[in-house]
C-alpha positions in Angstrom: -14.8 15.6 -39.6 -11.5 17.1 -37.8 -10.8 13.3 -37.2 -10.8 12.1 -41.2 -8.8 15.6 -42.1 -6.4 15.0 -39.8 -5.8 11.5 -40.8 -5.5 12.5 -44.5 -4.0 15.2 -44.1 -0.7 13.4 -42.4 -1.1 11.0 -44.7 -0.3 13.4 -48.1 1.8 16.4 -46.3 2.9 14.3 -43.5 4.3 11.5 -45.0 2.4 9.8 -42.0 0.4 6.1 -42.6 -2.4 4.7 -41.2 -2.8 1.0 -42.0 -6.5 -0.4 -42.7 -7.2 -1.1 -39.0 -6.3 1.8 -38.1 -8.7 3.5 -41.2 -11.2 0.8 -39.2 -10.7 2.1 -35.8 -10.8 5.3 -36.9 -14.6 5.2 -38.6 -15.7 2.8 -35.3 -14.7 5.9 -32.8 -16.2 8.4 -35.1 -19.9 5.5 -35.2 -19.3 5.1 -31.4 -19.1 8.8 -30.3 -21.7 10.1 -32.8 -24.0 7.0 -30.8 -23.1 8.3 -27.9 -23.8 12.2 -28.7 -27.4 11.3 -30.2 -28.2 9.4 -27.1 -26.8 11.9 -24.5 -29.7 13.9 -22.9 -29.9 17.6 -23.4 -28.2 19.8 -21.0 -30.4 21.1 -18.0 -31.3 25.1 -18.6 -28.9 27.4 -16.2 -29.2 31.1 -17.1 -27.8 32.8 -14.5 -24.0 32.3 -12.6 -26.1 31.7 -9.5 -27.5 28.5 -11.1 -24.1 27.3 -12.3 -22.7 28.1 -9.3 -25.1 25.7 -7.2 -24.4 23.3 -9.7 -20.9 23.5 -9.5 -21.2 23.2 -5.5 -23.1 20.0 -5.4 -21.4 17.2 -3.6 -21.7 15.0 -6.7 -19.7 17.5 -9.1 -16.9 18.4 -6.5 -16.2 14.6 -5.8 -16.0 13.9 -9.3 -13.6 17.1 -10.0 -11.3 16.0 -7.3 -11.4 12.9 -8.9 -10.6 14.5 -12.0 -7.7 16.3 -10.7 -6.0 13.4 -8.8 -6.0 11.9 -12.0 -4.2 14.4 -13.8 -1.8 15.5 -11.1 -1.1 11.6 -11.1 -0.2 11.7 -14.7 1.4 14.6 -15.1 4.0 14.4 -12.1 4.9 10.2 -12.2 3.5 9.0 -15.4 4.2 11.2 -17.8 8.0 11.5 -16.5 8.3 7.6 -16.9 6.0 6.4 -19.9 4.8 9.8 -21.7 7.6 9.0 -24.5 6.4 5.8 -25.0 2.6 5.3 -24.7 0.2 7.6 -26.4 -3.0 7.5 -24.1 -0.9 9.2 -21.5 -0.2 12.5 -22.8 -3.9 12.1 -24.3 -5.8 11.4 -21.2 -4.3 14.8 -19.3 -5.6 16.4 -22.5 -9.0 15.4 -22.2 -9.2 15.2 -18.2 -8.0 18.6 -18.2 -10.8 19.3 -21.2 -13.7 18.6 -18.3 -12.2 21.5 -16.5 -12.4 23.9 -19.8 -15.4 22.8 -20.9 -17.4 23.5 -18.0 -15.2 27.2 -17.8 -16.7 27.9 -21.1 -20.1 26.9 -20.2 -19.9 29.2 -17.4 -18.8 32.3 -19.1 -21.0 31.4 -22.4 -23.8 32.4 -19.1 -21.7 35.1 -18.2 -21.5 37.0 -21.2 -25.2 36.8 -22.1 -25.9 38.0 -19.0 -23.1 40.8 -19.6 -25.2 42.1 -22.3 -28.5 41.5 -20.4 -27.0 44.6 -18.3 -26.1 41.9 -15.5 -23.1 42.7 -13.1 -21.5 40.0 -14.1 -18.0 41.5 -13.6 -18.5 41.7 -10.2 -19.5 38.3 -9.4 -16.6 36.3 -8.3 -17.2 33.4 -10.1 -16.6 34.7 -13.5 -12.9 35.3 -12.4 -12.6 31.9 -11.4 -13.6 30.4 -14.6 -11.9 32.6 -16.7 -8.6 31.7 -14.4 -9.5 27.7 -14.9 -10.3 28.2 -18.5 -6.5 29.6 -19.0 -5.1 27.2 -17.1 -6.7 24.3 -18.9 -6.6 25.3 -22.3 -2.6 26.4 -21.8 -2.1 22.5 -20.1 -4.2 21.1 -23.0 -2.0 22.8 -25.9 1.1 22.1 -24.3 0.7 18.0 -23.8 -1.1 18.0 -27.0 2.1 19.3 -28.8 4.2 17.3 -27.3 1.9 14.3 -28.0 1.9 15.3 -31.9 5.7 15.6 -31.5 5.9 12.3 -30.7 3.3 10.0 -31.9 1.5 9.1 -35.8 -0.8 12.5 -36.3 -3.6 10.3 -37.8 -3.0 7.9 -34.4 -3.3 11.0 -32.0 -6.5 13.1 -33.3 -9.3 10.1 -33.0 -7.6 8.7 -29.8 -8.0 12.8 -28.6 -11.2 13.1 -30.1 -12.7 10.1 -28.4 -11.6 10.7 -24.6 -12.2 13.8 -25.0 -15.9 13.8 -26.2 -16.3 11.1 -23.6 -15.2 13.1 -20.4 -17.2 16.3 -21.5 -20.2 13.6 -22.0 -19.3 12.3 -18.6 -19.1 15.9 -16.9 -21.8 16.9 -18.3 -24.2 14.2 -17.3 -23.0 14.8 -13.6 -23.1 18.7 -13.4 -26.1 19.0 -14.7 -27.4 15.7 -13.2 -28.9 14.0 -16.8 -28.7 11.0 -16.0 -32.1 11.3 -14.1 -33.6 12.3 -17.6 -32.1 9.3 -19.4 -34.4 6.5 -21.0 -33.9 2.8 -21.3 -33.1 3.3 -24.8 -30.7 6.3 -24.2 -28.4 4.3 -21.6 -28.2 1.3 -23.9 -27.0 3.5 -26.5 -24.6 5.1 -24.7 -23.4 2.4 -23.5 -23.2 0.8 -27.1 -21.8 3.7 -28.3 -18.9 3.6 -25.6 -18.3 0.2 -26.6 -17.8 0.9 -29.6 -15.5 3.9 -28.8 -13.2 1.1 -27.2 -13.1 -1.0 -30.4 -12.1 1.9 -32.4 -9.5 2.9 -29.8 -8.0 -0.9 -29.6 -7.7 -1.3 -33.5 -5.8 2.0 -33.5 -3.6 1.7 -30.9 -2.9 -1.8 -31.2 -2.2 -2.8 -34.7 -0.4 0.7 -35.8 2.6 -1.0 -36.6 1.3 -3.2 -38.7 1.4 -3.2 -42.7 -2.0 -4.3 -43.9 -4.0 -2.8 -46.8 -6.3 -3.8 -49.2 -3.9 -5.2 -51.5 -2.1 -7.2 -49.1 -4.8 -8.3 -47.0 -5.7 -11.8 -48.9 -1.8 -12.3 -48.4 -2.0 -11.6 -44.4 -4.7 -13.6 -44.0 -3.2 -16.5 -46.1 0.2 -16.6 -44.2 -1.0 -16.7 -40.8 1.8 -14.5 -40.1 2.4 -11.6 -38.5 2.2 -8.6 -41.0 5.6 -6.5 -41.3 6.2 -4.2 -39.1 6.7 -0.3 -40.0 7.8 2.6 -37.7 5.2 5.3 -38.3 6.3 7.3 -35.1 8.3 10.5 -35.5 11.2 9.0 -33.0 13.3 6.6 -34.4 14.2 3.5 -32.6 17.6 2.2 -32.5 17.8 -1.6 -31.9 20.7 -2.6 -30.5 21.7 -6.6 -31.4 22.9 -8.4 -28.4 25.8 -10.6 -29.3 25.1 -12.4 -25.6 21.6 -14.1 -27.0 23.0 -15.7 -30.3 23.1 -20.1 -30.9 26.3 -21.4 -29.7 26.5 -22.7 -33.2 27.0 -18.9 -34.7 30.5 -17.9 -35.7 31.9 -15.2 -33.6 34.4 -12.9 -35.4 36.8 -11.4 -32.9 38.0 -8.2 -33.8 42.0 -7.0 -32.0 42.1 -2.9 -32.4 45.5 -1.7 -31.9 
């Protein structure tokens, strides 16, 4: 739902478009990750910070959170310098790395804060502190490349793209923290695996055909021609093209202009 209202809604206050393909792209990601939600297992019962905290210690989890954070501290110190202006997934994917982190802070102290109430000395137990620390750290790191993503790029381009790696890293994290994969039917892992297909589909039509200008009106014309549909800028920074005198036919005039 936040997907298709953000996609209107930069459409009629934005000013923003989103071509058919992308309107395509958009309803495959929501299809793929609603798949892949129905088909995830249910998460394993932890009540106490005890529990989460074995959980959290497992060999399994901690490699994949390394993992995790190589990734991001890849991104964020040599990738996102050098291609963060110019390709959208990169600002994106530290969004939704980072999410894994945030999401399994909030899981932590939704235990905490039942137990809290259960009359549980929850304050005292140390890891309680450390999510709430992560959870900060995260969120702050996830609103602040999210801006600048939405500063950049199409609005209607950034929230399924978002919406997608992000439900599929939680998805991920989950089914490794709480080890649900054991749980998981024939049936379940084709669908998510369909599902994630899907996801990539959506993804592709999005990301790659944003530029281009096809609708339902000029569709039968597109497909007619054979030709490439024109291009529109949709992105908030404006590209100067510069022409290159050196590339033109021999056969061009020149003009040759003497300032004095």
């Amino acid at each position: 739902f936040s997907v298709l209202c953000s996609a209107i809604l930069s459409s009629y206050l934005l000013g923003e478009r989103l071509n058919l393909l992308g309107k395509l792209g958009c309803m495959l990601s929501l299809v793929g990750s609603t798949v892949m939600v129905i088909h995830a297992p249910e998460d394993e019962e932890v009540t106490t910070l005890d529990e989460m905290l074995s959980k959290l210690k497992e060999p399994g989890f901690l490699a994949y959170a390394a993992i995790l954070l190589a990734v991001c501290l890849l991104l964020i110190f040599y990738l996102a310098p050098r291609y963060g202006q110019s390709n959208i997934l990169i600002y994106l994917t530290i969004c939704s790395v980072i999410g894994a982190f945030s999401v399994s802070s909030v899981k932590g102290l939704g235990i905490a804060i039942k137990g809290f109430f259960a009359g549980r000395p929850v304050l005292q137990h140390p890891l309680t502190w450390i999510l709430v620390i992560t959870l900060v750290a995260s969120i702050t790191t996830q609103v602040n490349y999210l801006n600048k993503s939405l500063d950049i790029f199409n609005t209607s381009l950034v929230f399924p793209i978002y919406y997608v790696l992000f439900t599929t890293i939680v998805i991920t994290t989950s089914i490794i923290l709480f080890k649900e994969w054991v749980t998981m039917t024939v049936v379940d892992i084709i669908g998510t695996v369909c599902g994630f297909l899907t996801i990539i589909l959506g993804v592709f039509l999005l990301h790659a055909f944003k530029d281009m200008d096809v609708s339902l009106g000029n569709l039968p014309q597109v497909l007619q021609s054979g030709q490439q549909a024109p291009v529109t800028r949709d992105d908030k920074n404006i590209l100067i093209e510069v022409d290159n005198s050196s590339i033109a036919p021999e056969d061009k005039p020149k003009v040759f202009m003497i300032c004095t």
